[in-house]
C-alpha positions in Angstrom: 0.0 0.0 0.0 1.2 3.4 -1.2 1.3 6.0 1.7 -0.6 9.4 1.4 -0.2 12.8 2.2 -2.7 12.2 4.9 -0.6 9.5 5.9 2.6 11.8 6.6 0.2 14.6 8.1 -0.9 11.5 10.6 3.3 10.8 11.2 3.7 14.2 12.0 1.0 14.4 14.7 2.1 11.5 16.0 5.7 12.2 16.5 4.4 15.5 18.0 2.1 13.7 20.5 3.1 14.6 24.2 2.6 11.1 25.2 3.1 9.2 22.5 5.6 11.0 20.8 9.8 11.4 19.8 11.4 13.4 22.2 14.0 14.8 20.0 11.0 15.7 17.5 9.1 16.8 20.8 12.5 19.8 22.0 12.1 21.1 17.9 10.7 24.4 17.4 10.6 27.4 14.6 14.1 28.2 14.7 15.8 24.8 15.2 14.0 23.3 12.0 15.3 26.4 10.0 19.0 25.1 9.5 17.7 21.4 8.4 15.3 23.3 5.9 18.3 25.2 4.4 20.1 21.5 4.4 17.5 19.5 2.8 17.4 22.4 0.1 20.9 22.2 -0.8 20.6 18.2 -0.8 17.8 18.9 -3.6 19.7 21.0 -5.6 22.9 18.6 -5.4 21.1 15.1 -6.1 19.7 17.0 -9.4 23.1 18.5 -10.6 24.8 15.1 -9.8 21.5 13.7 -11.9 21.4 11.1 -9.3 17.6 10.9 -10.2 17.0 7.5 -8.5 18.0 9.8 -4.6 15.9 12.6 -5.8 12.5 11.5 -4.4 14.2 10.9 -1.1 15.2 14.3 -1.1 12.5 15.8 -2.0 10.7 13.6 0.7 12.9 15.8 3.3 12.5 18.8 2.2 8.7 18.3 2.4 9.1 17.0 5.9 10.3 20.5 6.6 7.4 21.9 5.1 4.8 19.2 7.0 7.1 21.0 10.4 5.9 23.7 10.1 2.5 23.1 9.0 2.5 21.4 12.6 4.0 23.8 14.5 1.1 26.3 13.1 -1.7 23.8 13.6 -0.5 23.4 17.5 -0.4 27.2 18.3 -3.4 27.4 16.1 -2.0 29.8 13.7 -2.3 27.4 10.5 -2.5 24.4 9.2 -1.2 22.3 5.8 -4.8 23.0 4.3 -4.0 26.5 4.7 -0.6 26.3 3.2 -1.9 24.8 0.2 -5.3 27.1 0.3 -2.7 29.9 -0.3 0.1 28.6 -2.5 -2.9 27.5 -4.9 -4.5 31.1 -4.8 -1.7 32.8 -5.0 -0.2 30.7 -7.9 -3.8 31.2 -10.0 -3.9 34.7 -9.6 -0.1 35.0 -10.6 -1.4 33.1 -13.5 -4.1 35.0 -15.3 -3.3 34.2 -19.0 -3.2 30.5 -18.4 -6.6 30.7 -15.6 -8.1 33.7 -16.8 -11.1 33.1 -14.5 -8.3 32.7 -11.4 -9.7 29.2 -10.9 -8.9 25.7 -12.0 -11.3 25.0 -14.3 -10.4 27.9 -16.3 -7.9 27.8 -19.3 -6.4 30.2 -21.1 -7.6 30.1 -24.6 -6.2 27.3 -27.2 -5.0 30.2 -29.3 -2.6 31.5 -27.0 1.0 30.3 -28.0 4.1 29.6 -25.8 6.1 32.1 -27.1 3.3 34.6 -25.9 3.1 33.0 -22.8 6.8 33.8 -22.1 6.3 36.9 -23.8 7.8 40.4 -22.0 4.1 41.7 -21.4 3.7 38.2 -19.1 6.8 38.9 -16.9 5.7 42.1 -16.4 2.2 41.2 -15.4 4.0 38.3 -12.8 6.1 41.4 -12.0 3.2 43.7 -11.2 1.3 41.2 -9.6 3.9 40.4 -6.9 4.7 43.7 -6.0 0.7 44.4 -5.5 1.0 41.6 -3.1 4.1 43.1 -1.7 2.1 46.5 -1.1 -0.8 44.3 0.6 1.3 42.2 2.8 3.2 45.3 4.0 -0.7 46.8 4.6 -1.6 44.2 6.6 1.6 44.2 9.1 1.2 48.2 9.1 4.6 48.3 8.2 6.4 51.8 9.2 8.4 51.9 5.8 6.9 52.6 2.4 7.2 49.3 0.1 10.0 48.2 -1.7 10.9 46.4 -4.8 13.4 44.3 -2.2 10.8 42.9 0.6 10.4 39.7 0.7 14.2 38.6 -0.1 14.7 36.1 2.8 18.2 37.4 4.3 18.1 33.5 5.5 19.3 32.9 2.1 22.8 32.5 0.9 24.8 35.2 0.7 25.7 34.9 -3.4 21.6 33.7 -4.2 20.5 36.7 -1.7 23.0 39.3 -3.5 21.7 37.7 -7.5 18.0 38.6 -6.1 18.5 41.8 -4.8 19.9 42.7 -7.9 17.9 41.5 -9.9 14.6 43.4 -8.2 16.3 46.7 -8.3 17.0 45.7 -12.7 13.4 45.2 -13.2 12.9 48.6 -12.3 16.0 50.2 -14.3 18.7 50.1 -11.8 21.3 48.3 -13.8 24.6 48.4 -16.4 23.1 48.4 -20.1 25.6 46.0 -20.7 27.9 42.7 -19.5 31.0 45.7 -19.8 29.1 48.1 -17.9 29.8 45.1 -15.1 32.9 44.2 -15.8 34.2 47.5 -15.3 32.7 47.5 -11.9 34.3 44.1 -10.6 37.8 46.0 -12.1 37.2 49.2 -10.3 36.1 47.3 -6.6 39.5 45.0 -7.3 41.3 48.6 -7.4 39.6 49.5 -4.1 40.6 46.4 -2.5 44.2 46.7 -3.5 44.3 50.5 -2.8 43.3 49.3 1.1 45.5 46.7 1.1 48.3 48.8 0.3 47.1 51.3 2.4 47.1 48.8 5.5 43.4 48.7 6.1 42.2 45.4 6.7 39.1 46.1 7.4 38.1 48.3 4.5 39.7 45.9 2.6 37.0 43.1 3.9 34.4 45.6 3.1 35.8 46.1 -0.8 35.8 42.2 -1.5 31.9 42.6 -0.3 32.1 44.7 -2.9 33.7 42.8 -5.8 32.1 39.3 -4.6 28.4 41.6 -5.4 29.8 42.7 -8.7 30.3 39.4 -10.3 27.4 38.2 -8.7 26.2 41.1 -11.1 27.9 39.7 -13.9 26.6 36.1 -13.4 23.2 38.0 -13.4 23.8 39.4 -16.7 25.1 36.3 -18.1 22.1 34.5 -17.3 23.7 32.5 -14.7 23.0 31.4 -10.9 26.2 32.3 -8.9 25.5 29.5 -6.2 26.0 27.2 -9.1 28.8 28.9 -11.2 30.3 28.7 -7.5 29.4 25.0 -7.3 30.7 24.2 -10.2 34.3 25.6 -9.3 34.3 24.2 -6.1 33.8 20.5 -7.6 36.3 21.5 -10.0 38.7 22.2 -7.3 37.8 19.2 -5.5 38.5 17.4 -8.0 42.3 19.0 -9.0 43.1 19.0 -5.8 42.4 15.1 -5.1 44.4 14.9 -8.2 47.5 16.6 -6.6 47.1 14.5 -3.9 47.1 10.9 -5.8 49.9 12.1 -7.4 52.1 12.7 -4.2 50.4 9.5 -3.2 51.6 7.6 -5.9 55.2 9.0 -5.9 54.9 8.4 -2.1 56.0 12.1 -1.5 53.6 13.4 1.7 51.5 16.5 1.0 53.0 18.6 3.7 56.2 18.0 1.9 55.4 18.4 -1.6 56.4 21.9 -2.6 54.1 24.7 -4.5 56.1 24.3 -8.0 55.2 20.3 -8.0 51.2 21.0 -6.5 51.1 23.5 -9.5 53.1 21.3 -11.7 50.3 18.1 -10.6 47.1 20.8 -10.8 48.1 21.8 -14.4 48.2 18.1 -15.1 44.7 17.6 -14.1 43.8 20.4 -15.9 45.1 19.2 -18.9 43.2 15.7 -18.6 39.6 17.3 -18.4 40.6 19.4 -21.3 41.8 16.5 -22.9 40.5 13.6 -21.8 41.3 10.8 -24.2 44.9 11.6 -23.5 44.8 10.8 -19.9 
């Protein structure tokens, strides 16, 4: 027999029972689930871009469970429950929809006539655009918030760094704050390297911290504008550095020659090696 949703909702209550339940699950609360959301996340993203397909349900089991948490947590200081969770991810995903549900319900349908390219059309992004800012402006409403709107609410500062830095940037381009170009960018990251060398030569440590802020926000810039995610250009290198390095360190291995002894000119000697083989590969 296939579990159910219902089934893992039922789990969840259990595990949470005072009497009956886990006492590790029992001690959790808002902020102690938080960092195993983040986890689960990541562990997502990484079974997809190894394309190890056959772990992905697993993972995406977990990062449900997160969401199932929460939904508890809600439910027990009568705030809300899963129902409402889906209640408002479907409403708010139908009226963020209106030229595929043109009704805003689910037995509408956008016309047979309607192509894809006009569905990804410029006039569409804009509408999703316009749409989440109204609900921006209402959400602020409803908390009275002191501060006038802005194009940024709503970034989570939970997220990384580099994702949190492509997302703020990105909000304040949709409303014209940007390069015109990949130079326009490029020119940035060279003039925040200058500032970080001028404070380094200058002997100011800390301004120099504050500069590579700087020029780590620039080329997020430029992943931006390349189309890119800078969590995963970063990904990418740091597997690829992984992988050089472990390189290096067969090598050494091999010639029986301990890291710690191994001098930079043969590490660089070994790492231009590896480099070699993934550009060439039928030569290793």
């Amino acid at each position: 027999m296939r579990h159910r949703m219902d089934d893992l909702l039922t789990l969840m209550q259990v595990l949470r029972d005072c009497e009956q339940g886990c006492p590790w699950d029992l001690q959790q609360n808002w902020d102690s689930i938080v960092p195993h959301t983040l986890e689960e996340a990541y562990e997502v993203a990484d079974a997809i871009e190894r394309r190890a397909f056959n772990e992905l349900p697993g993972e995406l089991g977990d990062l449900l469970f997160q969401v199932v948490y929460y939904a508890q947590f809600g439910a027990e200081e009568q705030r809300f429950d899963f129902a409402d969770i889906v209640d408002t991810l479907t409403a708010k995903m139908l009226r963020r929809h209106p030229h595929v549900f043109p009704d805003g319900t689910l037995a509408s349908r956008r016309s047979p006539g309607v192509s894809a390219e006009e569905i990804q059309s410029q006039q569409v992004n804009s509408r999703w655009e316009s749409l989440k800012a109204e609900e921006r402006e209402q959400r602020a409403r409803a908390e009275k918030a002191a501060d006038m709107p802005s194009v940024l609410d709503d970034v989570p500062r939970t997220l990384p760094a580099l994702s949190r830095a492509a997302k703020l940037s990105k909000r304040a381009a949709r409303v014209g704050f940007d390069w015109p170009d990949a130079e326009g960018v490029v020119a940035k990251i060279r003039e925040e390297l200058a500032e970080v060398e001028e404070a380094l030569a200058a002997g100011d440590q800390r301004h120099a911290q504050e500069e590579v802020g700087d020029l780590l926000f620039a080329v997020t810039n430029l992943a931006r504008t390349l189309n890119a995610d800078p969590e995963q250009c970063l990904r990418a290198t740091n597997a690829k550095f992984e992988r050089r390095f472990r390189h290096i360190e067969r090598e050494l291995s091999a010639a029986q020659r301990p890291l710690q002894d191994a001098s930079l000119d043969e590490m660089e000697a070994h790492w231009q090696a590896a480099k070699a083989q993934e550009k060439h590969p039928s030569h290793s």
